[in-house]
C-alpha positions as CSV (number, residue, x, y, z in Angstrom):
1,X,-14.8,-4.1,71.6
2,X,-12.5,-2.5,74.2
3,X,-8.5,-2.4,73.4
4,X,-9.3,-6.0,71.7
5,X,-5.8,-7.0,69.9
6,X,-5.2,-10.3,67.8
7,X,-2.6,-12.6,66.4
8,X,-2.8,-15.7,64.7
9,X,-0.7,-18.5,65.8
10,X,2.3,-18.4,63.6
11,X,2.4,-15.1,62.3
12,X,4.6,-12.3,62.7
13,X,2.1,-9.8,62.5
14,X,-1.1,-8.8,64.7
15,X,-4.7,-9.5,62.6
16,X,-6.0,-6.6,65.0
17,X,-4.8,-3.9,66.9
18,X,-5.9,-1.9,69.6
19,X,-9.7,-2.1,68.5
20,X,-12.2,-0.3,69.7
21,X,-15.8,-0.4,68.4
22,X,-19.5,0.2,69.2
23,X,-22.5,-1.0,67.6
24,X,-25.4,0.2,68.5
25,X,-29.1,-2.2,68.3
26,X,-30.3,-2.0,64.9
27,X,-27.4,-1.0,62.4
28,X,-26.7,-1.5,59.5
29,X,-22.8,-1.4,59.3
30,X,-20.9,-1.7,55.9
31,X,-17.1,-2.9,56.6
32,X,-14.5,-2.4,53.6
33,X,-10.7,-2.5,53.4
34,X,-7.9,-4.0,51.1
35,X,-7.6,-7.9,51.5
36,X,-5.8,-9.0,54.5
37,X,-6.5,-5.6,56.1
38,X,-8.3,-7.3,58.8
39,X,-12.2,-7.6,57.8
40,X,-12.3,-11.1,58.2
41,X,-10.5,-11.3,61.4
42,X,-13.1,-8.8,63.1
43,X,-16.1,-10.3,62.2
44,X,-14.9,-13.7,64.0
45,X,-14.3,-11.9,66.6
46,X,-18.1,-11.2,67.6
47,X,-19.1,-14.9,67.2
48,X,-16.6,-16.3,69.3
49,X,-14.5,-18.0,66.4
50,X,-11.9,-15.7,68.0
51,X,-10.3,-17.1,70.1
52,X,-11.9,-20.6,70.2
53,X,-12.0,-22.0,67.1
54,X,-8.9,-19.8,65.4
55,X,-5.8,-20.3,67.2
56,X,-3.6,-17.0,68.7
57,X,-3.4,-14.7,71.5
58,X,-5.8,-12.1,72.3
59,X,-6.6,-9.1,74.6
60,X,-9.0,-6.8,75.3
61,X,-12.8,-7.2,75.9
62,X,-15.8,-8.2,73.6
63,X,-19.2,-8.2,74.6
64,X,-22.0,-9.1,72.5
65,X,-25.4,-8.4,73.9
66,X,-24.6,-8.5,77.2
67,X,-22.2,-11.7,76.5
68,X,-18.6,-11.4,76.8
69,X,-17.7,-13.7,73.5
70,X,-14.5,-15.1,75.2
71,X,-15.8,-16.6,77.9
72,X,-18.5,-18.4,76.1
73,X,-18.5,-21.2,73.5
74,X,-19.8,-20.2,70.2
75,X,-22.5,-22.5,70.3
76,X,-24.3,-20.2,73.1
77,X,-23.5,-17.2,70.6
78,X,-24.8,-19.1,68.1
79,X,-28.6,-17.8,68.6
80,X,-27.3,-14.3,69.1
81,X,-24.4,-13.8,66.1
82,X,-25.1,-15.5,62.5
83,X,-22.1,-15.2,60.0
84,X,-22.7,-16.2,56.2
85,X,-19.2,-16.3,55.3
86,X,-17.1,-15.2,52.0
87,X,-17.2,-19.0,50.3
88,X,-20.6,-20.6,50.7
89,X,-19.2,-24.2,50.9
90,X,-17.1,-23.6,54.1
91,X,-20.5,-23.8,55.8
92,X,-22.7,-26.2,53.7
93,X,-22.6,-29.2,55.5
94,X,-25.5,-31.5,54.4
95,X,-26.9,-32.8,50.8
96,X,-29.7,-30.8,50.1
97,X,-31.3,-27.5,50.4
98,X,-34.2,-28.4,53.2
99,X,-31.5,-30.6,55.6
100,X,-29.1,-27.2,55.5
101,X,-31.6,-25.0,56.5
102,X,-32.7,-27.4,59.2
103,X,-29.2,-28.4,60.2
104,X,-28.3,-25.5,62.5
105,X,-31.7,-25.9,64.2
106,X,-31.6,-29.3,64.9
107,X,-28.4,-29.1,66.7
108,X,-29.8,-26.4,68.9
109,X,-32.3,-28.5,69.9
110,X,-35.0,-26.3,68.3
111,X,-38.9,-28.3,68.5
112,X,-39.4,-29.4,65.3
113,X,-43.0,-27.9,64.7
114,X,-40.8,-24.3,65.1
115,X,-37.9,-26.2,62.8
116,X,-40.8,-26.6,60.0
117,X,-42.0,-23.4,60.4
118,X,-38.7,-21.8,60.4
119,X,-37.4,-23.8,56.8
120,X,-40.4,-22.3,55.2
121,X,-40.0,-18.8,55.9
122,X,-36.0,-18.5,55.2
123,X,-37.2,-20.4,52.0
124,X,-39.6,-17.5,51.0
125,X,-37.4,-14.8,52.4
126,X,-34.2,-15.6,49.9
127,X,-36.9,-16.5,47.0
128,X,-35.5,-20.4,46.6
129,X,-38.9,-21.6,47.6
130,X,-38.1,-24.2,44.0
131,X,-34.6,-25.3,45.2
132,X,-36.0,-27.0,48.5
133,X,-35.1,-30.5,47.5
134,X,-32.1,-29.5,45.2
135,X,-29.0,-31.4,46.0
136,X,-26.1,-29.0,46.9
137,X,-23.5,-29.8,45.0
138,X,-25.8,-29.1,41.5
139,X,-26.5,-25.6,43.0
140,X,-24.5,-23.2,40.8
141,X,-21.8,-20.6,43.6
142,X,-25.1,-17.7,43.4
143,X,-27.5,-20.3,44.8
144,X,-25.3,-21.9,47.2
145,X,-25.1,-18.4,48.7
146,X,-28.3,-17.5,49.4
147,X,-28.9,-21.1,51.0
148,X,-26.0,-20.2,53.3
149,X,-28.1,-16.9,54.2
150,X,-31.2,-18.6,54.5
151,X,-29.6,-21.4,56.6
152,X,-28.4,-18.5,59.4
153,X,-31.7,-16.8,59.1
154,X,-33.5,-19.4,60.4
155,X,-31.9,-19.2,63.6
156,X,-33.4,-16.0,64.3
157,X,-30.0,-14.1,65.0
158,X,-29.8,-10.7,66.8
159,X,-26.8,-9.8,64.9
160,X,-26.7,-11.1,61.5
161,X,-22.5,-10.7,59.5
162,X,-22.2,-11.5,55.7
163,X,-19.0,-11.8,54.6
164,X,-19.3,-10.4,50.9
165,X,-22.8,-12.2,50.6
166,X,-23.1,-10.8,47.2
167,X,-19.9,-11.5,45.5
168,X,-21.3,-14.7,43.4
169,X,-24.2,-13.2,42.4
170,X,-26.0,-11.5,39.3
171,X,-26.9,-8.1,39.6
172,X,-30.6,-9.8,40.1
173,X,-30.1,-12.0,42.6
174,X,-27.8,-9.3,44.5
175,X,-30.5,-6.5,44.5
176,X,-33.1,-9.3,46.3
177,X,-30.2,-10.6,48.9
178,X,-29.9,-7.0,49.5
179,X,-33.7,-6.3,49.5
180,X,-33.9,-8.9,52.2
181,X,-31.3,-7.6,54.4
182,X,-32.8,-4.2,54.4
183,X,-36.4,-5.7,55.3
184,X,-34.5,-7.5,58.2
185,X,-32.5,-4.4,58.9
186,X,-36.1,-2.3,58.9
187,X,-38.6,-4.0,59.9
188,X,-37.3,-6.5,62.4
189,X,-34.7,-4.5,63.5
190,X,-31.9,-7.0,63.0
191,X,-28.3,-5.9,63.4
192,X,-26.6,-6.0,60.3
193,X,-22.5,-6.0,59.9
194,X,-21.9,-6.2,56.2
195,X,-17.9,-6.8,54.3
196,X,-18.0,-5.7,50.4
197,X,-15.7,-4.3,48.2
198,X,-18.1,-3.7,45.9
199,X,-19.5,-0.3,47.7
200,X,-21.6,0.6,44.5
201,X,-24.3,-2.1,45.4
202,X,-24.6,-1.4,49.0
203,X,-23.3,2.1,49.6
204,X,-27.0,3.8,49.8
205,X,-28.3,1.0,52.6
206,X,-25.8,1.3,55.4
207,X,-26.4,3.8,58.2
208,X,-22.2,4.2,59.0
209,X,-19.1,2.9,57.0
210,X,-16.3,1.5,58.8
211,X,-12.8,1.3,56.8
212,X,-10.1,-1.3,57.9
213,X,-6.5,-1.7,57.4
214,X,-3.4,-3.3,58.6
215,X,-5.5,-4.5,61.8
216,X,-7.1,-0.8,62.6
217,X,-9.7,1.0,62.1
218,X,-8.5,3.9,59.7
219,X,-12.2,5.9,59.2
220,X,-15.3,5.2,60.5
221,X,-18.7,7.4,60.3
222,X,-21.8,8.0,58.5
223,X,-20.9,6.9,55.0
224,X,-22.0,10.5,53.0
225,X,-19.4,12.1,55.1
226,X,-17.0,10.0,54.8
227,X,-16.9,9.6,51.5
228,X,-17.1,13.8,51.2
229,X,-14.6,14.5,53.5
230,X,-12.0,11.3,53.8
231,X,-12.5,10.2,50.0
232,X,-8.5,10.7,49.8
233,X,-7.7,8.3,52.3
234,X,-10.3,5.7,51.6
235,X,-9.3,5.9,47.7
236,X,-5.8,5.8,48.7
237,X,-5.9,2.3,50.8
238,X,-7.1,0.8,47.1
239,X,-10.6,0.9,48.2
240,X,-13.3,1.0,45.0
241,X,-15.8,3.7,46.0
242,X,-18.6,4.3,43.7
243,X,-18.3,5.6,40.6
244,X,-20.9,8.0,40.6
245,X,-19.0,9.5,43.5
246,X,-15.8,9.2,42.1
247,X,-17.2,11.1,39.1
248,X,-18.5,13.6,41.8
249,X,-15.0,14.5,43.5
250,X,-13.6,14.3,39.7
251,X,-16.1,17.1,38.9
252,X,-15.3,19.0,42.4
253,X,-11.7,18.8,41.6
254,X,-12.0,20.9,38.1
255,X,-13.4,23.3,40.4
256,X,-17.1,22.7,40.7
257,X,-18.7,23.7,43.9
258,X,-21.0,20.7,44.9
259,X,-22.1,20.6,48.6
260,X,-23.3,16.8,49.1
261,X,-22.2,13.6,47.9
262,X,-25.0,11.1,46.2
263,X,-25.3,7.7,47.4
264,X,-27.8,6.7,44.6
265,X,-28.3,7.6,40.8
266,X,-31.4,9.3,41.9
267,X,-29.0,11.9,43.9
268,X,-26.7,12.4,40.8
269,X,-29.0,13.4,38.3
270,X,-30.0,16.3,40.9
271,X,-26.5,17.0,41.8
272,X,-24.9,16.9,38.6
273,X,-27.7,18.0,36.1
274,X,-26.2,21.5,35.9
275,X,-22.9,20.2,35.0
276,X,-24.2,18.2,31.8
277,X,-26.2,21.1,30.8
278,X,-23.1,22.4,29.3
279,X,-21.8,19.1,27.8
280,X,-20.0,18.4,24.7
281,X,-21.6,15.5,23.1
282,X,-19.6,12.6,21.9
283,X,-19.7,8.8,21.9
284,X,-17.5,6.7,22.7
285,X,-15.8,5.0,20.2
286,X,-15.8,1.7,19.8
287,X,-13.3,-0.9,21.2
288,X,-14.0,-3.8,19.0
289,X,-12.0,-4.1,15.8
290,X,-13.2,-5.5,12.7
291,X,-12.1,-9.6,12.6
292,X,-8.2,-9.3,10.5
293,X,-6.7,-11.9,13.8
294,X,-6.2,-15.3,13.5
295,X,-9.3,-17.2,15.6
296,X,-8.3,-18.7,19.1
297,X,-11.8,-20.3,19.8
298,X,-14.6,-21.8,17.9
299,X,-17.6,-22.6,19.2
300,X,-19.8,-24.4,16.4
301,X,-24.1,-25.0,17.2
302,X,-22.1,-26.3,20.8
303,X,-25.2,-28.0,23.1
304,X,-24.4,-29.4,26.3
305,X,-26.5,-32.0,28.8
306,X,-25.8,-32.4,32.2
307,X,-27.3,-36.7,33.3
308,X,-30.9,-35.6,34.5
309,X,-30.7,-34.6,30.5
310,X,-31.3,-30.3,31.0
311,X,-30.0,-28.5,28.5
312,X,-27.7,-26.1,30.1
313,X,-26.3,-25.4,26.6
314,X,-28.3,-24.6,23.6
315,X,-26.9,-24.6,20.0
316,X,-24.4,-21.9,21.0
317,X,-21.9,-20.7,18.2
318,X,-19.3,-17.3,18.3
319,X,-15.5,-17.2,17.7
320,X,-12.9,-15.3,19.7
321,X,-9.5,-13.9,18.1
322,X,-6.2,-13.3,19.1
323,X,-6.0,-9.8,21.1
324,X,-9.6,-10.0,22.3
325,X,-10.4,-9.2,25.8
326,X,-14.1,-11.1,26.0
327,X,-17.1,-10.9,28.8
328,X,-19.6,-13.4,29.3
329,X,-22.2,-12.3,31.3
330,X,-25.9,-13.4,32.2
331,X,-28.0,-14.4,35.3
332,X,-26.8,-16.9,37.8
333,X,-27.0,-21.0,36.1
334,X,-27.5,-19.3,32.5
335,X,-24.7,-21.6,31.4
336,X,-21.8,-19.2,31.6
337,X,-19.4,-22.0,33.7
338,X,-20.6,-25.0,31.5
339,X,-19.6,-22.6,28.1
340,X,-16.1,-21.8,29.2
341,X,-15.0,-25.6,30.4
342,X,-15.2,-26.7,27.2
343,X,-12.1,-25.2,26.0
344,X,-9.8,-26.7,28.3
345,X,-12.2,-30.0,27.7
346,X,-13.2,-30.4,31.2
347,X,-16.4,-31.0,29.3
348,X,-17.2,-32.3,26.5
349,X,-19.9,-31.3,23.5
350,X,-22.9,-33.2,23.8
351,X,-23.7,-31.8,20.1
352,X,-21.4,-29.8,18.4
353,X,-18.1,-28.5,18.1
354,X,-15.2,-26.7,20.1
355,X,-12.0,-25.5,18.1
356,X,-9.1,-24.2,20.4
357,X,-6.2,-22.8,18.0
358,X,-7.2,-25.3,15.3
359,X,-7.5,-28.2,17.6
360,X,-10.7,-29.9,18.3
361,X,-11.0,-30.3,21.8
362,X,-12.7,-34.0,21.3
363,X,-9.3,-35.0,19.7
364,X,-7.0,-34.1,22.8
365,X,-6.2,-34.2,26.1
366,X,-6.9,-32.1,29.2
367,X,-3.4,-31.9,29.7
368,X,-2.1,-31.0,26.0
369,X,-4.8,-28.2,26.1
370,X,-3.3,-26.8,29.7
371,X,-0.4,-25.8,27.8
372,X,-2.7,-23.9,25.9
373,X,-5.4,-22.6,28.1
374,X,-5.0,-21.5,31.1
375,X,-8.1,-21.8,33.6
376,X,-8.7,-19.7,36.9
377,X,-11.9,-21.1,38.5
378,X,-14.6,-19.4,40.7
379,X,-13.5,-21.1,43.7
380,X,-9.5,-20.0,44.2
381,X,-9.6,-23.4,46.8
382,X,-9.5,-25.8,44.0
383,X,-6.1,-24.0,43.0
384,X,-4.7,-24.4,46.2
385,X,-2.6,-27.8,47.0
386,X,0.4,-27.0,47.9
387,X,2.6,-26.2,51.5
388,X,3.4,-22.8,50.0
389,X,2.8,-20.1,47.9
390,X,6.2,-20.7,45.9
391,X,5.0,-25.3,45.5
392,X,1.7,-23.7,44.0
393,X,3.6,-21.8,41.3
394,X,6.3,-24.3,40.6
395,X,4.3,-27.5,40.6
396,X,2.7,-25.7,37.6
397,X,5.1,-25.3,35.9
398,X,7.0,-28.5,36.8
399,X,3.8,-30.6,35.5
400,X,3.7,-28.5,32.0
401,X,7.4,-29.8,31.2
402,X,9.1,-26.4,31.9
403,X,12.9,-26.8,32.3
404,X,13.9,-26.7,35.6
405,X,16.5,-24.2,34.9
406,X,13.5,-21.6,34.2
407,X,11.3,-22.7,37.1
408,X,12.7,-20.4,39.6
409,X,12.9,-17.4,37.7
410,X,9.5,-17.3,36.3
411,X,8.1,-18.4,39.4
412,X,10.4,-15.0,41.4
413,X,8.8,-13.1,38.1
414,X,5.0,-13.9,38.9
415,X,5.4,-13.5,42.7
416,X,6.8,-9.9,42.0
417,X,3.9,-9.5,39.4
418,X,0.9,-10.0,42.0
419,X,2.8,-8.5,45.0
420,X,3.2,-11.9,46.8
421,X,6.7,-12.0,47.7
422,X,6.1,-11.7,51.3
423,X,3.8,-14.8,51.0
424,X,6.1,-16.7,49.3
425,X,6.7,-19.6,52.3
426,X,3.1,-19.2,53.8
427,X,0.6,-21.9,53.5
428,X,-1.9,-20.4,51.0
429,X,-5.1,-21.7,53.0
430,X,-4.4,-19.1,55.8
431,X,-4.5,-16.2,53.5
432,X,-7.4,-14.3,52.9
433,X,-9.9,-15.0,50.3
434,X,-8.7,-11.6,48.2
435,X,-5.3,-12.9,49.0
436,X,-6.0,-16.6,47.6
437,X,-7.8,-15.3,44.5
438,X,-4.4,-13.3,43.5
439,X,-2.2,-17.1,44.7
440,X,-4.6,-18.7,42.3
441,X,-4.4,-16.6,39.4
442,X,-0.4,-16.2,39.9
443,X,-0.9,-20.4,39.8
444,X,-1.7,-20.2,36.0
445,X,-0.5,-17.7,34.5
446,X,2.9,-18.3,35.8
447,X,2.7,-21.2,32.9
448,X,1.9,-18.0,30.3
449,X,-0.8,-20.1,28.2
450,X,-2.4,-18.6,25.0
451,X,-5.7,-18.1,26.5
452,X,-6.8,-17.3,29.6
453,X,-10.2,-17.9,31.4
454,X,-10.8,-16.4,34.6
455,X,-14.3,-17.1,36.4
456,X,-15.2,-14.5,38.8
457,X,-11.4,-13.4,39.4
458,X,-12.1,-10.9,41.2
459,X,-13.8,-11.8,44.2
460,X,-12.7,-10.8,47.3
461,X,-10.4,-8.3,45.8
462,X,-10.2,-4.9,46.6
463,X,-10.4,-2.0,43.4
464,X,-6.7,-1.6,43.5
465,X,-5.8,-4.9,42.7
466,X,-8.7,-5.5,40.5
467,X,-7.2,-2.7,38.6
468,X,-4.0,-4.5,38.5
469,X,-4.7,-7.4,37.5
470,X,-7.4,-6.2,34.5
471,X,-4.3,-4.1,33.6
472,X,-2.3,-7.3,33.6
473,X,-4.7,-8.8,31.7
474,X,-5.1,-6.5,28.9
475,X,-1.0,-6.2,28.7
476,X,-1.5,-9.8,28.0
477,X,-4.1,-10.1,24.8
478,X,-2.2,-7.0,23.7
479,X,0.8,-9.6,22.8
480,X,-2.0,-12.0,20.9
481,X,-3.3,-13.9,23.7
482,X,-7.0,-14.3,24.4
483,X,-8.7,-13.3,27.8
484,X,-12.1,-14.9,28.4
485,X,-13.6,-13.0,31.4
486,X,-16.9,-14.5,33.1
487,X,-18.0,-11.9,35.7
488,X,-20.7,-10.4,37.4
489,X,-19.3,-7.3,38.1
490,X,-20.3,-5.0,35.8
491,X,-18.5,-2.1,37.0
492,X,-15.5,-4.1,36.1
493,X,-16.8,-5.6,32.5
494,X,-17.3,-1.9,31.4
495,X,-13.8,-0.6,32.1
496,X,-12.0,-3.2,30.6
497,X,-13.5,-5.8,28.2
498,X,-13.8,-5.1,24.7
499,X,-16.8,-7.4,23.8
500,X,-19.7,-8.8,26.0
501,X,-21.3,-12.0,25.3
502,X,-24.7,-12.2,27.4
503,X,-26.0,-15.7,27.7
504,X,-29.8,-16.8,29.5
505,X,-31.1,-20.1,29.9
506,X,-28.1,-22.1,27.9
507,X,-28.7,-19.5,25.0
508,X,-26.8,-16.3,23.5
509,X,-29.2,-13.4,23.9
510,X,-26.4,-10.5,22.6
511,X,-22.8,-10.5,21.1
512,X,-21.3,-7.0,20.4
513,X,-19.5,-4.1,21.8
514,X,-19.6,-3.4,25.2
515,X,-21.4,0.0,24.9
516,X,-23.9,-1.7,22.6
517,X,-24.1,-4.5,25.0
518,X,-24.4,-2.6,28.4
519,X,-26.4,0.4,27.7
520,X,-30.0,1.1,28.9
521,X,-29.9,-2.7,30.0
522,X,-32.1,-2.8,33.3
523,X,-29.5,-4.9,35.3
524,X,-26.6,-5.7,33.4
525,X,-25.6,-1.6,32.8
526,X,-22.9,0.3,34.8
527,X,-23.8,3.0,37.2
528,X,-22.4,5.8,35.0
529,X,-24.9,4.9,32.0
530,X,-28.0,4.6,34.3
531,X,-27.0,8.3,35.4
532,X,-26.2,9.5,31.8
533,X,-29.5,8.5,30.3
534,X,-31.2,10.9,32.3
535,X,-28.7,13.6,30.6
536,X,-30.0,12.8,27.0
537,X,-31.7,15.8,26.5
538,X,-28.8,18.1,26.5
539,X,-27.4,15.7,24.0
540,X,-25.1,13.7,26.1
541,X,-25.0,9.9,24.6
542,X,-27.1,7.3,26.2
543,X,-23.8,4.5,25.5
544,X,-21.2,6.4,28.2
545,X,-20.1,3.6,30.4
546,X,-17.2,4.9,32.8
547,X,-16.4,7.4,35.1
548,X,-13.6,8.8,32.1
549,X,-15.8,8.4,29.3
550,X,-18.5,10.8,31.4
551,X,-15.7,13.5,32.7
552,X,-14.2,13.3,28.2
553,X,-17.7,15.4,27.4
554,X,-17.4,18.2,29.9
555,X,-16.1,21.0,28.9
């Protein structure tokens, strides 16, 4: 990219400015940045999206391979550039598994003897080898990623872009997608530009790190240096580094001289191992109170059956009180989804009961329990109707019988809230995907309901307003509402929920505290407690979760 600049039609500001960017054959590039800093927008730049299938004006040069990407159609880029983008379903296009991966193929005019071939090893490569014949719309959001990744694979790309690939998956299915892009990345030699947020997961696999904001490139270099020497200004654009490094630069700042930075929890326990020599051993006490609150949800021996008669529910029972701030965690399809829509009753117990403050969800109506439960789903598009930001907020509270004398103060209120004034007339399709997670949350809890169930909120949000909105969130169940968090991030699960429910295969495997619950798990523990345990010796507690909780023991 050479002076390349970019403005969508109809906005005020430029997407990109002034760019200029090489890649060299072979990298693996990790892109971060706050939402709406511009990620996005540069990726569809290399496979000719920009200009000709997103209207605005451009200049400047982009040349990809050899190509220059504005004078050719992105169908002649399309064996050259593959992009798995940030919402799976924006590029699943057929009914089942086999017909997407062949889709792309067949419209390239590929022979179908190499087509065959070609569906069988992006089956084995992603590991979905059993979904082949699966229709897509029973594939739960985890799945329907790594068909999308499969699906580009296929084509045999020189260049392959992921748009936060990972950001529906389980810490399982996550370490294999990222497995597979560093055999592609090693062994075939496969370009690799990669946008996450969640820098933890991918950190110790990218050869540089490039940081966008505001449409420019604000630091870019290999990431251990970056992250030693401009950790200030990445931190500062609300960027979630690591926290093993953050703990690192915590440590350095109480005047600890430590040369490198570690990328993995094998470099910590080197680096740091003097440090917890001299520890003062304490655990962490406990965030879940004994039950004295009145009971919000009840979930009675609750089974549920989907109409080809799998259990995705089994005999499930637990209760959730006023003031708690509640995880449910577990493997991608384990059920977590199916739990959590029966408390607004968008499904209904096969066998057994749901209670939602006293009510049994069989006895009302979807819309008497909105007033009561507030729902933010996994895909913010199924939140967003309206012409404007502003509609989106009002309409809910038009439809829940608020006064129309309120309307336009709570809705001014909520906008302020999730810094989305300056979106307020802007047609909430156009914004980002961190940008219509925030617009979709602002949606319901502008209404303020009692409870409040958020699946996979944060997606596509950078660690600032992650932290925002978690802080938001516990502000709220502090005034004896209920929040109902299902997640995968477990970075984000450790911080801030109180109690963890982990469910497998339609079942509960653990209830409890969320040091009980997380520690020495293989997948489903934080970063911090993987490096602690090695610290155990010198009497450091194997239950330390968080970057604070590790920094409280030092003396």
């Amino acid at each position: 990219m050479e002076g390349l600049s970019f403005r969508y039609s109809g906005a005020e500001q430029a997407a990109l400015k002034d760019i200029n960017l090489s890649i060299r054959d072979g990298e693996f590039v990790l892109i971060s940045g706050p939402s709406g800093g511009g990620k996005s927008t540069l990726c569809r730049c290399f496979n000719g999206l920009i200009p000709h299938f997103y209207g605005g004006t451009i200049s400047g040069g982009i040349e990809v391979d050899g190509i220059n990407t504005l004078e050719h159609s992105t169908s002649e880029l399309a064996t050259k550039v593959a992009m798995v983008f940030q919402d799976p379903e924006n590029q699943l296009v057929t009914t089942d598994v086999e017909r997407e991966i062949a889709f792309g193929l067949e419209n390239l005019g590929i022979p179908e003897k190499v087509i065959a071939r070609r569906i069988e090893e992006s089956l084995d490569t992603l590991g979905i080898v059993s979904l082949r014949h699966r229709p897509l719309q029973e594939l739960s959001g985890g799945e329907k990623q790594k068909v999308a990744i499969a699906s580009v694979l296929a084509l045999h790309p020189s260049v392959l872009i992921l748009d936060e690939p990972t950001s529906e998956l389980d810490p399982k299915g996550a370490e294999d997608v990222l497995s597979v892009l560093l055999r592609l990345n090693d062994e075939l030699g496969l370009s690799i530009m990669l946008v996450e947020h969640r820098m933890d997961r991918v950190v110790q696999f990218a050869d540089r790190l490039i940081i966008v904001d505001q449409g420019t490139i604000v630091a870019d270099g290999p990431v251990d240096e970056l992250m030693n020497h401009n950790y200030d200004i990445i931190t500062s654009r609300g960027i979630a580094v690591p926290p093993i490094i953050r703990l690192v630069q915590q440590i350095k700042k109480k005047g600890s001289v430590i040369e490198k930075i570690p990328l993995t929890v094998k470099e910590g326990r080197l680096l740091l191992e003097g440090s917890y020599r001299q520890a003062r051993p304490q655990k962490p006490a406990s965030k879940v109170q004994p039950r004295k609150a009145k009971q919000l949800i009840r979930v009675d021996k609750l089974w549920h059956s989907y109409n080809d008669k799998t259990s995705a529910l089994k005999g499930v029972s637990f209760a959730i009180d006023e003031g708690e701030f509640v995880a449910i965690m577990g493997r991608n399809a384990s059920g977590k989804t199916t739990l959590v829509k029966h408390f607004n009753r968008l499904l209904e117990p096969s066998k057994g009961r749901v209670t939602v403050d006293g009510i049994d969800t069989r006895k009302s109506t979807i819309a008497e329990l909105a007033k009561k439960v507030g729902f933010i789903f996994q895909n913010p598009n199924d939140h967003l109707f309206a012409d404007t930001v502003e509609e989106e907020l009002s309409t809910t509270l038009r439809n829940l019988g608020v006064p129309k004398s309120e309307i336009s103060a709570r809705v001014d209120e909520t906008l302020k809230l999730f810094s989305l004034e300056k979106y307020r007339k802007t047609y909430p399709r156009l914004l980002s995907g961190g940008e219509k997670q925030r617009v979709a949350v602002a949606s319901v809890l502008v209404a303020k309901p009692k409870i409040i169930i958020l699946d996979e909120p944060t997606r596509g949000m950078e660690y600032r307003l992650k932290d925002e909105l978690m802080d938001l969130m516990n502000e709220y169940r502090r005034k004896g509402n209920a929040v109902v968090l299902i997640s995968h991030d477990v970075e984000l699960v450790a911080e801030y929920a109180d109690r963890v429910i982990l469910l497998s295969e339609g079942k509960i495997v653990v209830d409890g505290d969320r040091h009980d619950v997380l520690s020495r798990a293989l997948l489903f523990s934080p970063q911090i407690n993987r490096l602690m345990q090695s610290f155990s010796e010198y009497g450091v507690p194997d239950t330390i979760l968080t970057v604070d909780e590790a920094l409280d023991i030092l003396p």
